[in-house]
Backbone as a chain_set.jsonl record, in Angstrom:
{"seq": "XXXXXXXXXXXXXXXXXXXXXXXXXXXXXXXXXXXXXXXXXXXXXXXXXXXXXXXXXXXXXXXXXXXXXXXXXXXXXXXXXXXXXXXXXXXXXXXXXXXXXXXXXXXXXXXXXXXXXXXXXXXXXXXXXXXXXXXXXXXXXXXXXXXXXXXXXXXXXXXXXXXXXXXXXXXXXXXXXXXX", "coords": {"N": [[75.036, 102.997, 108.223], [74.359, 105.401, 107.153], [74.565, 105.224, 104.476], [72.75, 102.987, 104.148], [70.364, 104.705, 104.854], [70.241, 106.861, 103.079], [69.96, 105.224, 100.792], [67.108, 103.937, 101.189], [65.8, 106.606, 101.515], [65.616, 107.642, 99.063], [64.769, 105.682, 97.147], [62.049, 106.22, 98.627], [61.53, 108.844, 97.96], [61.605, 108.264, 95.063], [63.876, 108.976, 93.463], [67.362, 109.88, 91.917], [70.265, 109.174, 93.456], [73.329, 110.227, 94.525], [76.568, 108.787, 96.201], [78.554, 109.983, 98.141], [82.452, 109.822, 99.071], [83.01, 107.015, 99.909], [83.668, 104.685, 101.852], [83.79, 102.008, 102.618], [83.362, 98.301, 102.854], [80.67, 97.235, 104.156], [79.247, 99.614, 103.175], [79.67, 99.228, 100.175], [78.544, 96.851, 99.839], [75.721, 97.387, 100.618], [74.93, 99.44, 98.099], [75.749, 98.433, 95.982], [73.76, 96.286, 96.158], [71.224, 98.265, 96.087], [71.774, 98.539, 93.611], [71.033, 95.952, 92.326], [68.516, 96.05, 92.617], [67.394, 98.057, 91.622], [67.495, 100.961, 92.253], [68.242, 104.146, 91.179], [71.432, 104.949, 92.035], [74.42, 106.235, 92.167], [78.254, 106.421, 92.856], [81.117, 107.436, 94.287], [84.003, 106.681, 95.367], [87.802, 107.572, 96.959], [91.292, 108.014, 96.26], [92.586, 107.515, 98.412], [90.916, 106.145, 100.158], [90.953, 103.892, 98.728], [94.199, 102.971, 99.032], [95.17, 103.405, 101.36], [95.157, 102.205, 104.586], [94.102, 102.134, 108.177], [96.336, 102.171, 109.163], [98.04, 103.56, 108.106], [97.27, 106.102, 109.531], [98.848, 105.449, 112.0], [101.283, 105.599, 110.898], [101.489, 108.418, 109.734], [100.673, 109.721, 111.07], [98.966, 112.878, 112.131], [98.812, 113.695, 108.953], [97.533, 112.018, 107.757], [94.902, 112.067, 108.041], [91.841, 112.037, 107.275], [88.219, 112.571, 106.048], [85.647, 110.445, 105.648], [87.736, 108.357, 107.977], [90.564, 106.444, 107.138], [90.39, 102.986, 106.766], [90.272, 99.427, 106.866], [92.282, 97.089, 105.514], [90.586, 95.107, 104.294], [88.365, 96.564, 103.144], [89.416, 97.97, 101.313], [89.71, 96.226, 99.745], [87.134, 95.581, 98.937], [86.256, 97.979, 98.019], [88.393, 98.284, 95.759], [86.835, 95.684, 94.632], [83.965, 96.668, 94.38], [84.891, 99.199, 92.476], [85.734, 97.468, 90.368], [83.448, 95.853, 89.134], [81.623, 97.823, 88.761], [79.862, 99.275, 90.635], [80.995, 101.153, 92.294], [81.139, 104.089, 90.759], [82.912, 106.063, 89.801], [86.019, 107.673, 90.456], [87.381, 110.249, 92.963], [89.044, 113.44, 94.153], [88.929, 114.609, 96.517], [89.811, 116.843, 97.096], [91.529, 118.314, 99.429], [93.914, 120.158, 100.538], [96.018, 121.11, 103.38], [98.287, 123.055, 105.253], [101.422, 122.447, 105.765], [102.1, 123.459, 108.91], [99.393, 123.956, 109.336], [99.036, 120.806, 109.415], [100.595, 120.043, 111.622], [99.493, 120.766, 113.433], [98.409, 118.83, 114.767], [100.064, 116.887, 115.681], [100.693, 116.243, 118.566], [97.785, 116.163, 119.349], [95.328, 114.481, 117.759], [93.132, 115.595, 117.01], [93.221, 118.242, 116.592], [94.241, 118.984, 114.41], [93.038, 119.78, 110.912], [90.988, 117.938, 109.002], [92.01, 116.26, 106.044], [93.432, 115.852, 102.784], [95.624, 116.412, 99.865], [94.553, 115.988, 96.854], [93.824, 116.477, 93.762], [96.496, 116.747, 92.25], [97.619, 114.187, 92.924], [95.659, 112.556, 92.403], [95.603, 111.542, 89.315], [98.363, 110.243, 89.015], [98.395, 108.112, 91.184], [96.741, 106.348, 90.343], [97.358, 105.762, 87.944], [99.707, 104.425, 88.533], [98.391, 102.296, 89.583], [97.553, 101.314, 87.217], [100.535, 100.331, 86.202], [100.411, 98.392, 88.52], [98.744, 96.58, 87.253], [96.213, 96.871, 88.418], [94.061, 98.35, 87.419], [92.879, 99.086, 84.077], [94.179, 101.185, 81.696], [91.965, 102.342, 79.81], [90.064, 102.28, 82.269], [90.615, 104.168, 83.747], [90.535, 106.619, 82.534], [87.364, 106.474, 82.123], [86.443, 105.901, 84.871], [87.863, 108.42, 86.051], [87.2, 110.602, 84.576], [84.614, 110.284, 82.052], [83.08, 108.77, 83.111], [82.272, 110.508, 85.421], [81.337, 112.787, 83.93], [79.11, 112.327, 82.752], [77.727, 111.622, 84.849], [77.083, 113.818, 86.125], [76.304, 115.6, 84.414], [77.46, 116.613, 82.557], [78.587, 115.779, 79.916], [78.668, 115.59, 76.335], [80.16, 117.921, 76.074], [82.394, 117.824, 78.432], [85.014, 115.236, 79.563], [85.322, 113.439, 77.161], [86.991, 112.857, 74.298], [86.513, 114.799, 71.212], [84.981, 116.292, 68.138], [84.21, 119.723, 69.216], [84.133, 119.104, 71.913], [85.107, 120.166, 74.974], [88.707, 120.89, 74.971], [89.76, 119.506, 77.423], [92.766, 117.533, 78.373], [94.778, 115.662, 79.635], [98.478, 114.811, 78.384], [100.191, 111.839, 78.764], [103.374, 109.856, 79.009], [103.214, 106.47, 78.441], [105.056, 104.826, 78.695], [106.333, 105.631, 80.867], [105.169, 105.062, 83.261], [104.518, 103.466, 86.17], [107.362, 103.753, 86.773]], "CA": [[73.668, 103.406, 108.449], [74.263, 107.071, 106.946], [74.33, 104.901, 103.475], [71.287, 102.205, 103.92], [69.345, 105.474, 105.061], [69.823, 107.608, 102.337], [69.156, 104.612, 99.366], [65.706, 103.876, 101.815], [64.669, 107.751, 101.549], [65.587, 108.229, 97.342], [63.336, 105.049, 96.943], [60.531, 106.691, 99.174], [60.835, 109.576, 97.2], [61.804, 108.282, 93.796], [65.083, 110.213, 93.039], [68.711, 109.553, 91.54], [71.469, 109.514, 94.912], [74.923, 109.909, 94.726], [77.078, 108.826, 97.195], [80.5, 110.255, 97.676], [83.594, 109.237, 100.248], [82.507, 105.407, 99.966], [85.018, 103.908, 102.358], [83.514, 100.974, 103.855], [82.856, 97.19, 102.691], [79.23, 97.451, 104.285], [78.506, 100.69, 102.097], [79.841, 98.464, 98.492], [77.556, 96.138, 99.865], [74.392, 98.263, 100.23], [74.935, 100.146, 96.924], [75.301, 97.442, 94.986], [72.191, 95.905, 96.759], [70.261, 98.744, 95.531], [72.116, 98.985, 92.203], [71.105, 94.77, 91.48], [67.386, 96.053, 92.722], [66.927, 98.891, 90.503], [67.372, 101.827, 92.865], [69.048, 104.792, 90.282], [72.377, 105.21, 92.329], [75.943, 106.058, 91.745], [78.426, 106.515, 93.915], [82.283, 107.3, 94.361], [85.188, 107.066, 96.199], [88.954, 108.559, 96.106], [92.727, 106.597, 96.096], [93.158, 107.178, 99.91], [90.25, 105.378, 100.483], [91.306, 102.376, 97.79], [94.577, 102.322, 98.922], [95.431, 103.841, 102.674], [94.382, 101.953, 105.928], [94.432, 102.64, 109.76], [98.172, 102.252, 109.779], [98.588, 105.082, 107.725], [97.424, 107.19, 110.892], [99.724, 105.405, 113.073], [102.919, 105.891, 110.517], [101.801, 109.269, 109.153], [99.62, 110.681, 111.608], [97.848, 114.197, 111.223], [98.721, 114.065, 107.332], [96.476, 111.054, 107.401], [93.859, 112.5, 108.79], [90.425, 112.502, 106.699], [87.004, 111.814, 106.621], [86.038, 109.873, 106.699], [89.064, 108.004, 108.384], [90.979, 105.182, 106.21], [89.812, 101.739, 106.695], [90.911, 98.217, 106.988], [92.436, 96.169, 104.278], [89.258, 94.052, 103.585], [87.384, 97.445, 103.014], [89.832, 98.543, 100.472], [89.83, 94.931, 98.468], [85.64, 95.556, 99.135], [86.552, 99.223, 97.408], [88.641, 97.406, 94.449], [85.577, 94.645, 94.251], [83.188, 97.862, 93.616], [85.174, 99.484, 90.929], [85.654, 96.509, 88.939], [81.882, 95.442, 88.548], [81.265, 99.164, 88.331], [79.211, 99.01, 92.05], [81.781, 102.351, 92.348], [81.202, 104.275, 89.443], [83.831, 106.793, 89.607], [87.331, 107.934, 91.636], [87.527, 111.43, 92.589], [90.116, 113.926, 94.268], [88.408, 115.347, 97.469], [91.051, 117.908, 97.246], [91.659, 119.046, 100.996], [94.957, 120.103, 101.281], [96.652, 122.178, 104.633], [99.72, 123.273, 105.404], [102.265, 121.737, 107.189], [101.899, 124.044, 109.792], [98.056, 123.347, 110.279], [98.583, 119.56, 110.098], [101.67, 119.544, 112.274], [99.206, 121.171, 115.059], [97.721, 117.56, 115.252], [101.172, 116.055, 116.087], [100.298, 116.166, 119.87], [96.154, 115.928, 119.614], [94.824, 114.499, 116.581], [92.036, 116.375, 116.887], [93.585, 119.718, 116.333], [94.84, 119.022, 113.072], [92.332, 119.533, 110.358], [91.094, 116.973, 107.836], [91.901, 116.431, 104.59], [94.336, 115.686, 101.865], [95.491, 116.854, 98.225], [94.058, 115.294, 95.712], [94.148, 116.877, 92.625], [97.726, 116.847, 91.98], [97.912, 113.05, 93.132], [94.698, 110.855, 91.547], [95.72, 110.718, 88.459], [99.361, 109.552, 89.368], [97.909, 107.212, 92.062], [95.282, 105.66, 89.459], [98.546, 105.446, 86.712], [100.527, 103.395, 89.601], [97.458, 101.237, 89.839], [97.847, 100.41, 85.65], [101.282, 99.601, 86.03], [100.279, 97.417, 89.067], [97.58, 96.049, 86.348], [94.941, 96.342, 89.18], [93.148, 98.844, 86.332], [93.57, 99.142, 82.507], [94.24, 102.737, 80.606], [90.746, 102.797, 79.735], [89.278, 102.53, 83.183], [91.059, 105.52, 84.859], [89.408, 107.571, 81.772], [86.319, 105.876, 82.483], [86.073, 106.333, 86.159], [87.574, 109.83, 86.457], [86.794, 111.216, 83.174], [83.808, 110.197, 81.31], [81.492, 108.608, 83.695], [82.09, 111.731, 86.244], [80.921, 114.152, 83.364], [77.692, 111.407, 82.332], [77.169, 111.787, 85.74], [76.984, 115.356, 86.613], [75.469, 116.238, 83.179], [78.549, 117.452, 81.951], [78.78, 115.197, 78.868], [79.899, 115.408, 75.95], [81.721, 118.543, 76.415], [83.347, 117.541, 79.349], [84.739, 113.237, 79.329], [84.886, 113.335, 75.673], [88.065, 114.172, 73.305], [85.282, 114.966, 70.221], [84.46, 117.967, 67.969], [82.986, 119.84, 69.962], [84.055, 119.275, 73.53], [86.471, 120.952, 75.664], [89.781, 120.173, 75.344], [90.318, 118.919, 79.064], [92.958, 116.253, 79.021], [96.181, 114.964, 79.755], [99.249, 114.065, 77.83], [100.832, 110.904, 79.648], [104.167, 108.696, 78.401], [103.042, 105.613, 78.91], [106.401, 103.988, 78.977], [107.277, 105.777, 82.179], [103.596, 104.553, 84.121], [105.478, 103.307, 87.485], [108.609, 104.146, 87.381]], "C": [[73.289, 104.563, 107.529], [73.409, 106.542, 105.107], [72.776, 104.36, 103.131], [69.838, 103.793, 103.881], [69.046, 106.506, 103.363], [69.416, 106.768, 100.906], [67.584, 104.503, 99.818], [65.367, 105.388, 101.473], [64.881, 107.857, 99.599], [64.629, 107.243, 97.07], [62.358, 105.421, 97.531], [60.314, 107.66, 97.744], [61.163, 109.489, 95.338], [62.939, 109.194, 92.964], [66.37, 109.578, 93.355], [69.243, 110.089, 93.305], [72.478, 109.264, 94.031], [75.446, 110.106, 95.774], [78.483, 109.045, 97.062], [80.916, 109.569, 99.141], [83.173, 107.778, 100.521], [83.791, 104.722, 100.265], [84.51, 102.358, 102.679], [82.945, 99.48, 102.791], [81.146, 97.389, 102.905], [78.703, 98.484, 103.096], [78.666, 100.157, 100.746], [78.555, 97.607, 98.64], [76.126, 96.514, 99.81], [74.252, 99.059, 99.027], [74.725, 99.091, 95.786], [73.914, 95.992, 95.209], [71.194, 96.601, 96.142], [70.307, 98.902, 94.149], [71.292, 97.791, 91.386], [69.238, 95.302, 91.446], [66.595, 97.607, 92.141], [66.672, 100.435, 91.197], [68.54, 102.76, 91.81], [70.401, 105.319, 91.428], [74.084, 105.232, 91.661], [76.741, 106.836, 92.983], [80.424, 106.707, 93.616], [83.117, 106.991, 95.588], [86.502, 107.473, 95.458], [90.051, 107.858, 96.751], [92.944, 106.928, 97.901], [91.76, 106.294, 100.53], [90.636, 103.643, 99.775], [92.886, 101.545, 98.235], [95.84, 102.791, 100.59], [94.501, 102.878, 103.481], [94.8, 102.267, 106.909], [95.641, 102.867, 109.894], [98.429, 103.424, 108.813], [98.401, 106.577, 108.582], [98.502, 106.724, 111.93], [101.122, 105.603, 112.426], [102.537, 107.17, 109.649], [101.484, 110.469, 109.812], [98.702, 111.806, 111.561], [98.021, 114.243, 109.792], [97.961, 112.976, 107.017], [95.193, 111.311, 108.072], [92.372, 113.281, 107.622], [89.475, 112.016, 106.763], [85.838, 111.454, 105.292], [87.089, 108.93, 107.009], [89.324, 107.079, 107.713], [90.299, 104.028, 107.777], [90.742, 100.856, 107.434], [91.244, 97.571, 105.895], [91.011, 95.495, 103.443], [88.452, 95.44, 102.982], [88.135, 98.116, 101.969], [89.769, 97.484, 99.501], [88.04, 95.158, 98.386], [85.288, 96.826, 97.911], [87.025, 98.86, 95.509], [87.392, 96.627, 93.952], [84.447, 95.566, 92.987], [83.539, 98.476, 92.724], [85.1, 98.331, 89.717], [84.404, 96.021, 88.419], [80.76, 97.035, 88.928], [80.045, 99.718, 89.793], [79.292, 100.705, 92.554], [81.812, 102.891, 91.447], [82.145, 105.421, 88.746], [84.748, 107.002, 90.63], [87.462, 109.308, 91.63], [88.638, 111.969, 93.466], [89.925, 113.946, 95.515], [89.782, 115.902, 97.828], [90.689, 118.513, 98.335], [92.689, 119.312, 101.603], [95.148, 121.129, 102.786], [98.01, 122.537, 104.32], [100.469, 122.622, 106.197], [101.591, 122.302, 108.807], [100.301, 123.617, 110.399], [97.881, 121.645, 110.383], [99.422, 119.162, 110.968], [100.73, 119.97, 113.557], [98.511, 119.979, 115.8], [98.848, 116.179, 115.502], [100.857, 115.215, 117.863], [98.834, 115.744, 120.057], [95.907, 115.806, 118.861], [93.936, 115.158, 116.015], [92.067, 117.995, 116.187], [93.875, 119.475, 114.793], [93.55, 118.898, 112.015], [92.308, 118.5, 109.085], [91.489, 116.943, 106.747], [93.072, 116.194, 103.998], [94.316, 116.019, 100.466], [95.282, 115.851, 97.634], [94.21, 115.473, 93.971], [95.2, 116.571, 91.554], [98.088, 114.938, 91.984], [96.661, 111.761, 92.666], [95.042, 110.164, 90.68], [96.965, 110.121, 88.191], [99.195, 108.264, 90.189], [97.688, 106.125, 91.208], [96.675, 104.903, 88.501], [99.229, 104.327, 87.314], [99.507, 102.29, 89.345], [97.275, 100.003, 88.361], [98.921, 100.055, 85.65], [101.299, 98.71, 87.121], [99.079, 96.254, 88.547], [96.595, 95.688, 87.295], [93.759, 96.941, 88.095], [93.956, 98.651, 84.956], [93.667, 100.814, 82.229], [92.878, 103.21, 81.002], [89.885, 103.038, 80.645], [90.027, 103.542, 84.356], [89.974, 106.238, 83.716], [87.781, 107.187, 81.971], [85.895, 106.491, 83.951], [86.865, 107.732, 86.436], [87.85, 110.743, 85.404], [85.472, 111.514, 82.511], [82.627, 109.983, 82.031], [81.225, 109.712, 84.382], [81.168, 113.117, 85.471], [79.327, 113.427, 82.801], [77.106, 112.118, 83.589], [76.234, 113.042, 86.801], [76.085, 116.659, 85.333], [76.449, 116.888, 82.621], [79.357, 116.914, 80.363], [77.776, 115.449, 78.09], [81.069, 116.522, 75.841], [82.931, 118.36, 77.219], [83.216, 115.5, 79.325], [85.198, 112.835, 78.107], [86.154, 113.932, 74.611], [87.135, 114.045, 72.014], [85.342, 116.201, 69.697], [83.77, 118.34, 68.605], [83.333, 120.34, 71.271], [85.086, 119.749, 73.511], [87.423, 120.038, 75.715], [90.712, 119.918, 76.308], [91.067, 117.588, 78.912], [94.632, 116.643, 78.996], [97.194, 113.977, 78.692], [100.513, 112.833, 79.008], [101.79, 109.845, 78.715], [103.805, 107.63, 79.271], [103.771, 104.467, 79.12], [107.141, 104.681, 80.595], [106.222, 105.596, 83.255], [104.752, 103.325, 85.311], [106.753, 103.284, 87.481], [108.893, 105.239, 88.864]], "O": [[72.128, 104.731, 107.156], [72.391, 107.003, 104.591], [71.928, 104.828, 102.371], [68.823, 103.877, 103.19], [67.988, 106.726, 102.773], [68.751, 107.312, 100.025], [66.747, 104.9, 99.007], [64.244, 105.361, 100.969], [63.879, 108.273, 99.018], [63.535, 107.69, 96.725], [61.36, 104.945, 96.99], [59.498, 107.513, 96.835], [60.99, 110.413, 94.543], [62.731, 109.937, 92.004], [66.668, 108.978, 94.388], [68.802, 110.968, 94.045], [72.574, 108.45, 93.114], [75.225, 111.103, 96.461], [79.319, 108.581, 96.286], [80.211, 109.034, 99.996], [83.018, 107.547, 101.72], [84.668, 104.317, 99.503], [85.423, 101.638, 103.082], [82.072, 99.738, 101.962], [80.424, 97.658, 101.945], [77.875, 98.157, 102.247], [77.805, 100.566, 99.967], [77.658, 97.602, 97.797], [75.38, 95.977, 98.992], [73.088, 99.451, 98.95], [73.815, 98.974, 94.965], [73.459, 95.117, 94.473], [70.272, 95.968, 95.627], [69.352, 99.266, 93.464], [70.857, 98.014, 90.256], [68.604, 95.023, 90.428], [65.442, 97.997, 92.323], [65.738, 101.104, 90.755], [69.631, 102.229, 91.601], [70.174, 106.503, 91.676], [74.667, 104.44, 90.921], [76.229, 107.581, 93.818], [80.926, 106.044, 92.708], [82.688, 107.13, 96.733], [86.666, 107.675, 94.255], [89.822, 107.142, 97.726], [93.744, 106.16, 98.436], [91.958, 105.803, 101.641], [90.552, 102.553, 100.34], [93.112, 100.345, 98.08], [97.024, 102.476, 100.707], [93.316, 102.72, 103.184], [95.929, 102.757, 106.893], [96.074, 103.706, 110.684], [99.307, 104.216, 109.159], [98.987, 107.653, 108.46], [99.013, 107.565, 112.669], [102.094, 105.761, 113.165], [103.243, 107.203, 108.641], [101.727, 111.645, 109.541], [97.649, 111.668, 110.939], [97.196, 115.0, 109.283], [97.649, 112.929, 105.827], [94.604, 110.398, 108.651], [92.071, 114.441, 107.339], [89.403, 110.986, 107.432], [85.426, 112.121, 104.343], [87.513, 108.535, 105.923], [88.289, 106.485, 107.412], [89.983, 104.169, 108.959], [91.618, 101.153, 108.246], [90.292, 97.445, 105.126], [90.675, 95.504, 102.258], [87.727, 95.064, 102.06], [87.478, 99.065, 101.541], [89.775, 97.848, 98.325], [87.689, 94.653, 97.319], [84.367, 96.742, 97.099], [86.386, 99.053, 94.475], [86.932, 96.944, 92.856], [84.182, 95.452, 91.791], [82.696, 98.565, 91.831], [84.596, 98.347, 88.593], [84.335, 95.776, 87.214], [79.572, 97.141, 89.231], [79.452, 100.774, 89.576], [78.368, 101.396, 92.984], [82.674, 102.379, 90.732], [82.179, 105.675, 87.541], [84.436, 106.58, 91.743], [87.651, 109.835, 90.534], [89.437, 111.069, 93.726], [90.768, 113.241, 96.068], [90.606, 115.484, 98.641], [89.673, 119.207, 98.374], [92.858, 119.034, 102.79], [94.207, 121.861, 103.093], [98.657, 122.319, 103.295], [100.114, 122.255, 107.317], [100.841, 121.696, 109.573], [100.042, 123.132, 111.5], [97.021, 121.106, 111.079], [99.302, 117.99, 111.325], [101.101, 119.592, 114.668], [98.131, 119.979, 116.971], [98.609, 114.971, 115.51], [100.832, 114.022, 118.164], [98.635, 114.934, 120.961], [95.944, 116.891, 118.282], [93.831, 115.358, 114.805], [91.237, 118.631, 115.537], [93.335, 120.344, 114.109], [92.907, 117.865, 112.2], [93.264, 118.264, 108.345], [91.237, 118.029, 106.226], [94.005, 116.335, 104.789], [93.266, 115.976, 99.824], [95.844, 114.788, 97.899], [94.655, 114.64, 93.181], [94.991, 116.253, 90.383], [98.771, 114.467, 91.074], [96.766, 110.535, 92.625], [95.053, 108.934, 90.629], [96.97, 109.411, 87.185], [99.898, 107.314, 89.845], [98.334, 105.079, 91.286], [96.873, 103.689, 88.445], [99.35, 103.289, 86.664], [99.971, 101.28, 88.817], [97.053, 98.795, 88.277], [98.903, 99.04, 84.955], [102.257, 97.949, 86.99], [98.635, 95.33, 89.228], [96.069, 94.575, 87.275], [92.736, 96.296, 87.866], [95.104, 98.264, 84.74], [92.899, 101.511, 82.891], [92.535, 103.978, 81.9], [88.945, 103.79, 80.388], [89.896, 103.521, 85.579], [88.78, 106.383, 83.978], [87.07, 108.186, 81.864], [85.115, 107.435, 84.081], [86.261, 108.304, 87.343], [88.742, 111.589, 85.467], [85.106, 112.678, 82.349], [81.543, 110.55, 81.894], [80.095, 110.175, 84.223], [80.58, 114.047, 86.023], [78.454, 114.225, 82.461], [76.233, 112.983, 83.524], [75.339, 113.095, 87.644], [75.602, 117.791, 85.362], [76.122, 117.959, 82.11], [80.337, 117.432, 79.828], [76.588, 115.566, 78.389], [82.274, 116.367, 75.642], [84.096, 118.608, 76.91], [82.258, 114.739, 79.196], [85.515, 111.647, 78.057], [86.265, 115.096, 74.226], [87.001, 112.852, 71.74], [85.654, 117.174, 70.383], [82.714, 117.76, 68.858], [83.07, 121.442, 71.753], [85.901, 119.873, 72.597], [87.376, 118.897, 76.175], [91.939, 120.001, 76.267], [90.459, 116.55, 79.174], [95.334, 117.537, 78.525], [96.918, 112.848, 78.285], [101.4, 113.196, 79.782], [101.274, 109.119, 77.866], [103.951, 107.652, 80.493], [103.37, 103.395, 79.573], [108.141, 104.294, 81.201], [106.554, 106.118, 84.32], [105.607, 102.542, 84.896], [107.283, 102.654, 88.396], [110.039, 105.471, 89.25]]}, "num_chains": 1, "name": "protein.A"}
């Protein structure tokens, strides 16, 4: 609902949306509804959404605990669907780590334990796993959390971009050791 509502108010008032934490089948489906009908949206999600579901609260418990909450299988192949015909136009971190200590207090009450998970440290390892499971190529990790993220935010071409010019933000990766 949270989704349909907010593409219905940017078409009232004529204005770019972005949608972040895009867990859900229904929400690929309404985005790329407004994307085929010319509504200016973009939209992400992040690898515990693409590649965590429900059972990762029942075998990890409070360290699986974010929001919003993992899915169902179909809603992560719905997630895949949307990156590949670009529906999803970037993957980001939502860096939320804790401490043991504050997610162990949701051992007993899930509730107690606050949300969130690291990210930072783990996308672009995640994303790398995902090229040697050839669900992506090379070029579309740089793509989706590189280049389009800095199009997107107005942060291109300094940022996105190895170029004269731009900042030199990147990563050296052997690409002979990509899932090991």
């Amino acid at each position: 609902m949270a989704v349909s509502e907010a593409i219905i108010l940017s078409n009232a008032i004529q204005t770019k949306l972005h949608l972040l934490h895009i867990s859900t089948r229904e929400a690929v489906d309404l985005i790329r509804f407004g994307k085929q009908n010319g509504s200016p949206i973009t939209s992400e999600t992040c690898p515990h959404y693409l590649l965590l579901t429900r059972e990762a609260l029942k075998n990890h418990g409070p360290n699986a605990k974010f929001n919003p909450p993992p899915r169902d299988w179909s809603d992560n192949e719905a997630l895949w669907a949307g990156v590949a015909d670009s529906t999803i136009d970037i993957i980001v971190s939502d860096h939320a780590p804790h401490s043991k200590r504050e997610k162990d207090e949701g051992r007993k009450d899930i509730w107690q334990a606050p949300p969130g998970t690291p990210g930072v440290e783990t996308r672009l390892p995640l994303m790398l796993t995902e090229v040697a499971n050839r669900r992506l190529a090379l070029k579309d990790v740089v793509r989706l959390c590189s280049t389009k993220p800095a199009k997107i935010f107005g942060l291109y071409p300094m940022k996105g971009e190895i170029a004269k010019g731009s900042d030199a933000d990147f990563a050296l990766i052997d690409i002979t050791r990509i899932g090991r």
